[in-house]
N, C-alpha and C positions, 0 to 999 in steps of 0.2 A: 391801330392795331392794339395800343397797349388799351384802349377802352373797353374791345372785344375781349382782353385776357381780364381785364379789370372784373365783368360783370357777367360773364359765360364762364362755367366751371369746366374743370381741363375736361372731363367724361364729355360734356355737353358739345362742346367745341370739338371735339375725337367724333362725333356723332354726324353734328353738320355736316365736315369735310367728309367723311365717308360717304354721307348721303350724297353729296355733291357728286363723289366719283363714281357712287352706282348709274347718277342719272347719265352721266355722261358716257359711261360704257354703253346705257341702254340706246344710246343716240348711234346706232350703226347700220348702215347698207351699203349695197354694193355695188364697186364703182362702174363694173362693164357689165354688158348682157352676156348670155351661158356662151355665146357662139355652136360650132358642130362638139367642142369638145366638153362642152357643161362645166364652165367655170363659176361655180354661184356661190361662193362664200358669205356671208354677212362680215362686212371689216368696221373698226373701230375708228372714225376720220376725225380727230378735235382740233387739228391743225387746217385753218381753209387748203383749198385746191389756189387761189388767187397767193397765198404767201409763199407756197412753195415753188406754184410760178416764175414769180417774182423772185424769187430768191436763185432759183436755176439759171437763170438768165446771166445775176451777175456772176455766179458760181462758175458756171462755162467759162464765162470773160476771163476770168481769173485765171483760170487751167487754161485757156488756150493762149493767152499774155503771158505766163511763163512756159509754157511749151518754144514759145517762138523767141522770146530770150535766150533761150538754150539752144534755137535754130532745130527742133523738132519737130515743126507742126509740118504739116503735109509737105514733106519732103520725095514722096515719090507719085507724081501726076497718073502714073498710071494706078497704080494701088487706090490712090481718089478716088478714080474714075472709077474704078471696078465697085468700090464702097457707096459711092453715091449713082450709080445704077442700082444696085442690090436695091435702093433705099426708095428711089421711084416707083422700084414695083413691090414692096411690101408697104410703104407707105400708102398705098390708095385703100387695102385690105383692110385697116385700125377699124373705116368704119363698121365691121362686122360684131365690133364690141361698143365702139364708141364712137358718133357720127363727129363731136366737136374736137376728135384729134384731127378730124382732116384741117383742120384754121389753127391748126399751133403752128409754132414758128417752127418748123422743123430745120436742124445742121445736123454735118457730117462733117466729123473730120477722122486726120490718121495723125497719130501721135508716135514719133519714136522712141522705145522706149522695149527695156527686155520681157518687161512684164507681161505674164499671160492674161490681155484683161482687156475687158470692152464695158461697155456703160452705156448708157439713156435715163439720162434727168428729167425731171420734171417736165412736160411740155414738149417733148421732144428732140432734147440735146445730145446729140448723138458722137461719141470718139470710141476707137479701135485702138489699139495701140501694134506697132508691127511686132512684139515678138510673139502673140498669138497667132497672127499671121506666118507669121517664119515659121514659128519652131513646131507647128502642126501642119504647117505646108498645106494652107488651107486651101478648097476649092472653092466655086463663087457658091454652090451649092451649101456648103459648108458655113461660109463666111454667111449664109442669108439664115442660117441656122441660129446661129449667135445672136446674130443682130434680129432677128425674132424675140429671139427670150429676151434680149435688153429692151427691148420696145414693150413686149410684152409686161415687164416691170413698170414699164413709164404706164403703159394704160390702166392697169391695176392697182396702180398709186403705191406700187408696196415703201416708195419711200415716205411720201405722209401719212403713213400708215407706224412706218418706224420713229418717225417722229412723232406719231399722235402715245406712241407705247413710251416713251421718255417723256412726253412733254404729263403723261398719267404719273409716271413714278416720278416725275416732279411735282406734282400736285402732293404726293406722299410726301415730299422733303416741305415744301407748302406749311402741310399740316405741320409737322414737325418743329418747322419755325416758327408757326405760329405758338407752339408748345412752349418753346426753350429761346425764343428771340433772337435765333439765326436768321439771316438771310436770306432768302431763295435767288438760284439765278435764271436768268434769260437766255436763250438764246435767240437771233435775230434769223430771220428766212436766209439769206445766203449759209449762214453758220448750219441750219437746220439742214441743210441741203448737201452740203459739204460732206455733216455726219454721215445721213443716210447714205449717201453714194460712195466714201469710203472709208466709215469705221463701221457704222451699225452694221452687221452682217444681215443678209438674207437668213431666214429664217427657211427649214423646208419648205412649209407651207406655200412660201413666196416662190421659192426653186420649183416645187413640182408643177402650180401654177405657168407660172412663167415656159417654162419645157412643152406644157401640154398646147399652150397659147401660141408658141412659137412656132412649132410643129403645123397648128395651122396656118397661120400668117405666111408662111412659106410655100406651103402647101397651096393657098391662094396666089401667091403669087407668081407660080410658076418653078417652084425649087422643089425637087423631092423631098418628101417629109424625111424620109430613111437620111438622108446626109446629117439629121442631127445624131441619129443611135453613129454614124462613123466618128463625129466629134469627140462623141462621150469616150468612145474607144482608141481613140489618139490621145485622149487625157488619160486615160487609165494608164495608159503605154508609159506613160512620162512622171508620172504621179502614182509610182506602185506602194512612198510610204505614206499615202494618205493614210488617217487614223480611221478605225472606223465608224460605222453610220451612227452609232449609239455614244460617240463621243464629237461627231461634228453636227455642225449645222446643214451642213448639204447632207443629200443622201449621197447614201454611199453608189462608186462607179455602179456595180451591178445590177443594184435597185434601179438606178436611174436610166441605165441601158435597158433594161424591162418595161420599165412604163414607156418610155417612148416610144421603142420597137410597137407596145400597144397603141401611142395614139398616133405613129407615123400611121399604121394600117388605117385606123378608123378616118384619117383626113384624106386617106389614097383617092378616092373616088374626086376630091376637090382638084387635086395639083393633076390627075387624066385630066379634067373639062378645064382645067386651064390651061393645057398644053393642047388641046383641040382647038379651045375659041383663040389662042396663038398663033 
């Protein structure tokens, strides 16, 4: 490093790195097919799909090793049972975007806990936690709603997608270092995974994705699409001082009661022929 500052002038060395991170922005596609509801973004992926894998795996571990330290992990067999039924029949549906999620390792679990919050990691690692379950008095309908959009995020990669967006503005601290002979840090795939699933926030983009995604995956699987627009409006019920849409990251209740009410209709005709061929 000090040879590189030695005999590259600071402009020149500002130059490379930039070039570096155009190329690599330009390195982008997209991780699932459009399905009925036309998902085609081009996304930025610099983190492989095998590290955040890999990293999920031991990341679950973790979470579900202190869950049951604390005597939370699937504490009620029937609430299981309802969450990994949901999970059979929206798990055959991925491959409508992505034929190699049907070979992931997929889990379900139920975590006790008050918080209003579900998830799906990488590869398909799947926990609910009961007080979204409680305190919206969910229906299976409802519960296959959720657990859409979280699935929906695992197929769409939006978490190495949040990690490929840190692991660029680390490339900036990189240059940086390179500059002033700081440091740069690492993070390892478990830690990467950790981030993404719960500090990095969703970004809209990912939300609206994920809602439209979800709506179908449901919808194929036999769940009214409509039971996700009841969700949104059980959150809104409960969550009236959310901030609004122009200071959060999610969209705001209203917006996202709209678009869905839209792609619930547009998937109607799926979740009819799957309650026929039923």
């Amino acid at each position: 490093m000090s040879y590189l500052k030695k005999w590259i002038p600071r402009w020149g060395l500002t130059v490379i790195v930039s070039l570096s991170v155009v190329t690599l922005i330009g390195c982008s596609s997209a991780t699932t097919k459009k399905g009925t509801v036309g998902v085609d973004r081009q996304q930025m992926l610099l983190v492989s799909e095998k590290q955040m894998t890999q990293g999920a795996v031991k990341a679950y571990q973790q979470v579900l090793t202190e869950a049951k330290q604390k005597n939370a992990l699937n504490t009620d067999p029937k609430t299981v049972k309802r969450l990994k039924t949901i999970a059979d029949r929206l798990i055959p549906q991925t491959q409508i975007y992505r034929k190699d999620a049907l070979n992931w390792q997929w889990e379900v679990n139920l975590i006790t806990s008050d918080q209003l919050n579900a998830w799906c990691m990488p590869g398909g690692k799947i926990a609910f936690y009961t007080g979204i379950i409680q305190k919206l008095n969910l229906t299976d309908g409802e519960m296959a709603a959720i657990m859409g959009h979280e699935i929906a995020h695992a197929l769409r990669e939006h978490g190495r997608e949040r990690a490929s967006q840190a692991m660029l503005g680390q490339a900036g601290l990189t240059a940086l270092s390179i500059l002033t002979g700081m440091e740069g840090l690492a993070m390892d795939a478990t830690s990467m995974v950790m981030q993404a699933t719960f500090i990095l926030p969703n970004s809209r983009t990912h939300e609206i994705e994920a809602d439209r995604m979800g709506v179908e995956l449901a919808a194929r699987g036999g769940y009214n699409p409509y039971d996700a627009v009841s969700v949104w409006k059980k959150m809104a019920k409960i969550s009236k001082d959310a901030p609004p849409e122009f200071l959060s990251t999610h969209p705001a209740h209203d917006s996202r009661i709209k678009d869905l009410t839209r792609y619930a209709k547009k998937v109607m005709p799926l979740y009819q022929k799957s309650k026929k061929a039923s």
